[in-house]
N, C-alpha and C positions, 0 to 999 in steps of 0.2 A: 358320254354324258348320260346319269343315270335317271335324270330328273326329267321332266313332261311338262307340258302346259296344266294339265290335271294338278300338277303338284304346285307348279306356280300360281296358276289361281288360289287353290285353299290356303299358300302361306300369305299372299297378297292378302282374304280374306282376313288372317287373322290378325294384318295390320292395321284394319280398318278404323278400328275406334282411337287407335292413337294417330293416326295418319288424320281424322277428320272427316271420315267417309262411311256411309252405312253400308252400300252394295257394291258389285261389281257388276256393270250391265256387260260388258263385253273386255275379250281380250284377244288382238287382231296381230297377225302375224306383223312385223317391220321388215323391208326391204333387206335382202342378203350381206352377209357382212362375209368381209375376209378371215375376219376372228372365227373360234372356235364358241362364240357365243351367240344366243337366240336374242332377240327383242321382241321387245310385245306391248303395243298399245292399252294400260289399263283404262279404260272409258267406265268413273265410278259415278255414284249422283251429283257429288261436286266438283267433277270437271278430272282429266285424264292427266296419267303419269305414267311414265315408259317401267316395265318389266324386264327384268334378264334372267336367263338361266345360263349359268356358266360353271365349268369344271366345278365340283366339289372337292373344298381342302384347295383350288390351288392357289400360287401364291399370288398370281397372276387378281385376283379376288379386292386381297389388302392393298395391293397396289393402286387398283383403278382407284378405291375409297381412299385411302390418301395424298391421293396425285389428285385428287377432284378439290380437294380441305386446302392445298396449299395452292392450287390456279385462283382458288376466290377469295382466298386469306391476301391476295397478291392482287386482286382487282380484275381479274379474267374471267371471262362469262364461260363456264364451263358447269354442267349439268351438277347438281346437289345430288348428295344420294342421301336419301329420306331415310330410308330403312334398308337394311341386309342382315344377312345369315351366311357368313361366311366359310360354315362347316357345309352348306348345302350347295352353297353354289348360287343362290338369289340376291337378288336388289332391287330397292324400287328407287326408280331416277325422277330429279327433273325434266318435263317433259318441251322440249326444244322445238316442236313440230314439226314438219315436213319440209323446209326450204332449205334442202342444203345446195350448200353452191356451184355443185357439178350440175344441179339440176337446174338451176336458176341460172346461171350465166348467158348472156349475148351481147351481143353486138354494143347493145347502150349503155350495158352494167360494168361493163367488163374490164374497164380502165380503174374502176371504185373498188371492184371486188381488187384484182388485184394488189392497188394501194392499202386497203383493208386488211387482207392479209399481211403484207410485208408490216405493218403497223402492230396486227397482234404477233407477230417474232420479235418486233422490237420489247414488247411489252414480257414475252418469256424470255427474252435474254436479259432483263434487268431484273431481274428477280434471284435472288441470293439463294443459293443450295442451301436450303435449312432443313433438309428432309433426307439429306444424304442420297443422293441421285447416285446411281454407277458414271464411271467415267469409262467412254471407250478408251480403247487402246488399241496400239497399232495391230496385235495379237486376235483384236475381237475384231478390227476392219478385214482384215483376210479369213478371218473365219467365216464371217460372216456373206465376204466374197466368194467362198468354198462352195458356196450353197449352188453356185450358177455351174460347175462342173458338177456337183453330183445329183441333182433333179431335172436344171434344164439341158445340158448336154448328155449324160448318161442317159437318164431315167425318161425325159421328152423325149428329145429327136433322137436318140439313142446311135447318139453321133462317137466316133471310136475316134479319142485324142491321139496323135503321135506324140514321139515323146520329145520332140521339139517342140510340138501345142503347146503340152503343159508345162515344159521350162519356159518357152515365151510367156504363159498366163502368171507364172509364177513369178518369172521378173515384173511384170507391169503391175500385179496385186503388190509387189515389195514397192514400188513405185508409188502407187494408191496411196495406199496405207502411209505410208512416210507421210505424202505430201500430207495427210488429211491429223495426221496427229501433229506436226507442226502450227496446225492454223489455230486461232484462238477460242477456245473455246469456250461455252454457254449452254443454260439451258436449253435442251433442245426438246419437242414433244416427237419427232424420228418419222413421224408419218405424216407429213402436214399437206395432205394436199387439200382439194377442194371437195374430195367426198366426206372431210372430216372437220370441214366447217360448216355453221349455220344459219343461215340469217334470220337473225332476233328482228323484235319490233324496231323503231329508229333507226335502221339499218344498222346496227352492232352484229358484231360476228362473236357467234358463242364455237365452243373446242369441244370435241368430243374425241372418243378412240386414244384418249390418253397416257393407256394402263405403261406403254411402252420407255415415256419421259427418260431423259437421261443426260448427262453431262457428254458434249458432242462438239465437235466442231462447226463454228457459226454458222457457216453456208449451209450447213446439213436441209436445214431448213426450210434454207431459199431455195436449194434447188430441188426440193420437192414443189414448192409453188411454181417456181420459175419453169420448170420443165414438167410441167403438168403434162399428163398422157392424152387427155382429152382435148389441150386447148394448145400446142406448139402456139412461140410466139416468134415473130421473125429479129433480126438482128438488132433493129432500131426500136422495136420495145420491147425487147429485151434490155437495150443498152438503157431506158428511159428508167425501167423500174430497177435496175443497178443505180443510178443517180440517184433515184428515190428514197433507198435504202441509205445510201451516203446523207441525204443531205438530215433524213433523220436524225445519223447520228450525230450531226452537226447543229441541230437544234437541242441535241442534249446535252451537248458542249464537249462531245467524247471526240475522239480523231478519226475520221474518214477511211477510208482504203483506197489507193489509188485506183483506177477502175479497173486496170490491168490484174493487177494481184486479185483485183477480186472476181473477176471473172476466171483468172485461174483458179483460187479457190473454189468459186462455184463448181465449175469443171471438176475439180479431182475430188469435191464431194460426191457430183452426180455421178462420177463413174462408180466411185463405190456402192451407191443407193444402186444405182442401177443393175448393175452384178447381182446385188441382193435380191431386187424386187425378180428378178428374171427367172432366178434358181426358188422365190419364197412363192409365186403364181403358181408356178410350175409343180410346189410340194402341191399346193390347195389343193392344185387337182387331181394327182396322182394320189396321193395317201389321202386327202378329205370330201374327194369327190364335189369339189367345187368348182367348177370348171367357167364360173359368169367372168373371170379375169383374163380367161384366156386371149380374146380382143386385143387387150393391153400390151401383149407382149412386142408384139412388131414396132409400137412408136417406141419402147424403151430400148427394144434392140438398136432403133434408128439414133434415136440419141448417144447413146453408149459410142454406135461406131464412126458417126458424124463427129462427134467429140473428141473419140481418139483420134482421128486423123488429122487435128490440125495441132498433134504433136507429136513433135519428132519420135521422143522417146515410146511412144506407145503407137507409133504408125505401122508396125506390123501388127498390132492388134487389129487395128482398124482393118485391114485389109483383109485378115483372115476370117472377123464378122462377114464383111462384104461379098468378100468369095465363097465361105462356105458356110457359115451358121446362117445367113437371112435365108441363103434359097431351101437348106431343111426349114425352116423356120416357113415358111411360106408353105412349104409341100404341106406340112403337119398340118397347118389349119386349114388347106384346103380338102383336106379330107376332112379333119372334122376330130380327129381321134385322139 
């Protein structure tokens, strides 16, 4: 990235007069993202707006700004972008403030936030692809699974497959994948957890982290909520906000999923997400030297092989997590490297 805060202040300045603002008193770094983008609090005379400096030219850019034009053409609280320069790599956003809801959740919120979310998935899966979203495919779900053998087991724990491992991972990723391009699919935003929600005034929840959006399979969704890394939920509320999601769609007059199928869907979404997140923390850190996700890794391994193991077809997966990837997995962060 070739651009600076130096540089983002004076193009921020030269928005000024048409933005409605005379100065900039301050621009204050934002909390670390997993993206390859900066944020920055602009604090002007008439009240602040978030900053970004991101890739210059990429497409990643035009993405964010028109996935933001169709979440609020669509009725979804999702930050406006004021101004950009999409050759440079800047934008200036609306400014969401501070309460996202990883950082906000407990004990008394926690039953709201969750219905909250599942409410705005209802609200992007009813929203009609007019903007020409990608659609996975079974071809992008194993690709995308690819990523946990060549970052987190190569390049992490620098764990050496046999080639029984990888015919085993290779049957169960052909498994994945089947199952998850079968299911039906919708808009989906791919990363929906709780660091990428925010709590608006009235308790509404604004979207952020969009740039990703894509035509997906339903669950994708939920079980980035459902199987949130910070917040495991136990079996019976789990099972509660599965009902919850049903009885939605049952107020919208659409047809339910039995709970069964749809906890299987949840499952062979989350193994996929999970495969992904494991091998994509694991690039951050090795090629972007980002290393604040590293935490994360042990609950999603726990899901991944807790999950596999309560099916048949993928219970040698499970096991081979259990037995040999959690205890590198363990070694690794107990050193720290």
């Amino acid at each position: 990235m070739t651009n600076n805060k130096d540089d983002l202040f004076n193009w921020v300045q030269s928005q000024a007069q048409e933005l409605n603002f005379d100065s900039i008193e301050d621009l204050v770094p934002l909390r670390e993202q997993a993206s390859l983008r900066s944020y920055f609090r602009i604090k002007t005379n008439t009240g602040t707006k978030i900053g970004v400096i991101s890739e210059p030219l990429s497409t990643e850019n035009e993405l964010f700004q028109n996935n933001s034009r169709f979440l609020i053409r669509n009725g979804i609280k999702a930050p406006k972008v004021e101004a950009a320069d999409l050759k440079k790599g800047f934008m200036i956003l609306e400014d969401f403030g501070d309460k996202v809801l990883q950082l906000e959740i407990d004990s008394a919120n926690k039953e709201s936030f969750y219905k909250g979310a599942i409410k705005e998935i209802h609200r992007l899966q009813a929203c009609e692809n007019s903007i020409g979203l990608t659609r996975l495919t079974e071809s992008d779900f194993k690709d995308q699974m690819s990523l946990f053998k060549t970052w987190f087991i190569s390049k992490l724990l620098k764990f050496d497959l046999s080639d029984s491992d990888q015919q085993m991972l290779s049957y169960c990723w052909d498994k994945i994948a089947f199952q998850c391009s079968q299911q039906l699919y919708a808009v989906c935003h791919f990363d929906f957890e709780f660091r990428n929600l925010m709590l608006l005034p009235n308790n509404n929840i604004g979207i952020i982290d969009f740039q990703d959006m894509c035509l997906a399979p339903y669950s994708l969704d939920l079980s980035s909520i459902l199987m949130d890394i910070e917040n495991p939920l136990n079996s019976k509320e789990l099972g509660s906000y599965l009902k919850f999601y049903n009885q939605l769609l049952e107020e919208e007059g659409k047809d339910s999923v039995s709970l069964g199928d749809l906890r299987k869907d949840l499952d062979y979404s989350g193994f996929q997400r999970q495969f992904r997140i494991l091998g994509t923390l694991s690039r951050l850190h090795i090629r972007d030297n980002k290393s604040f996700r590293l935490p994360d890794l042990l609950q999603t391994l726990k899901y991944l092989q807790e999950g596999a193991l309560r099916y048949q077809e993928l219970e040698e997966l499970g096991i081979f997590l259990v037995d040999y990837i959690e205890p590198e997995l363990k070694k690794f962060l107990k050193l720290g490297k």
